[in-house]
N, C-alpha and C positions, 0 to 999 in steps of 0.2 A: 369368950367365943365358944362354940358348940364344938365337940371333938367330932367332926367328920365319920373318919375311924368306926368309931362307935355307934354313930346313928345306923351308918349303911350296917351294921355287923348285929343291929337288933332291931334291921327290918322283920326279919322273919317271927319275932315274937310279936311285932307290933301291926304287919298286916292283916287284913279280914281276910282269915282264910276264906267263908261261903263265898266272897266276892271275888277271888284268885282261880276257885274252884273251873277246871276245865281251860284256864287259860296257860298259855306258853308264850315268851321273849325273853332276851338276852340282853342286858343293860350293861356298857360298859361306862367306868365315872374315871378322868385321868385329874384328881386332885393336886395339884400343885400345893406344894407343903404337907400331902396329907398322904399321897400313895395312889395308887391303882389298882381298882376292882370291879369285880365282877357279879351283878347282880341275876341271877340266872332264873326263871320261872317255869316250869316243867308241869303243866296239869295239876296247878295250886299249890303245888311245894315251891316254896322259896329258898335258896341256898346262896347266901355272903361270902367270895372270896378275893382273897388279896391278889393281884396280879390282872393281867388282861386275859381270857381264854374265852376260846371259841369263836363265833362269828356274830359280833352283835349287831341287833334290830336296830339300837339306837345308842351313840357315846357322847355322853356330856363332859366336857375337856373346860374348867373353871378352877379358880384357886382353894383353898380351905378360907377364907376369910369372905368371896362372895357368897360360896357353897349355905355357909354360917348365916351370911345373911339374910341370905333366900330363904332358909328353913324358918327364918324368924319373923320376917314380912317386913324387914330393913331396908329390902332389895327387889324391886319390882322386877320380875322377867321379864317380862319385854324389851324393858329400858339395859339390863344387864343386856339381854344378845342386842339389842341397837349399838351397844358401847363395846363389845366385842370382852365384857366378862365372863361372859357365858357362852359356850358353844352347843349349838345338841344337833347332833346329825341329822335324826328323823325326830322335829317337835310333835307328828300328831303320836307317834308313840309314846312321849313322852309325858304328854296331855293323857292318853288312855288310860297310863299307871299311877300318874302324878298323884292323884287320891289317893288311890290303893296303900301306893307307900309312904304315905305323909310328907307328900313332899308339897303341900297346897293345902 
C-alpha cells in the first residue's frame, strides 16, 4: 500500500511548477489511518503540512487504503464518492488540481 504520508509531503517536489505558476487554494485531506493535512497553494508555491489549517477551497475525508487506491487506478472516483469512500467537499476544485498534483 502507498504511504499516504509521503505522497502528500513530496507533492511539492513532484508538481509542475510553470503549471501552479500564479495560481492559489487550500486543500484539506482527513486520512483515516494516515493523519490530516494541509495542502496549501500560494502563487505556485506549494507547502505539505500535517494538521488542518486555515480555510479550505476543498477537503477530501477517505481512508489511507482507498486514498492508496485511487492513487494507483484500483479505485475509480466516481464509484468511491457513489460508495461514500471518498468524500471531497468542492469536486470541481478538485478536478482543477487533480493533475497538477498527481492525483490522475
Amino acid at each position: 500500500m502507498l504511504d499516504v504520508k509521503k505522497f502528500l509531503f513530496d507533492l511539492p517536489r513532484k508538481a509542475n511548477a510553470d503549471a501552479l505558476e500564479g495560481l492559489s487554494t487550500l486543500f484539506h485531506f482527513d486520512i483515516a489511518d494516515a493523519g490530516q493535512f494541509t495542502v496549501k497553494l500560494t502563487d505556485g508555491k506549494l507547502e505539505v503540512s500535517e494538521g488542518l489549517s486555515g480555510e479550505a477551497t476543498c477537503k477530501v475525508t477517505t481512508t489511507a487504503e482507498s486514498f492508496s487506491k485511487l492513487l494507483s487506478g484500483d479505485l475509480n472516483p466516481m464509484m468511491a464518492m457513489m460508495t461514500g469512500k471518498l468524500k471531497i467537499s468542492n469536486p470541481g476544485e478538485m478536478l482543477k488540481y487533480a493533475k497538477m498534483f498527481g492525483l490522475m
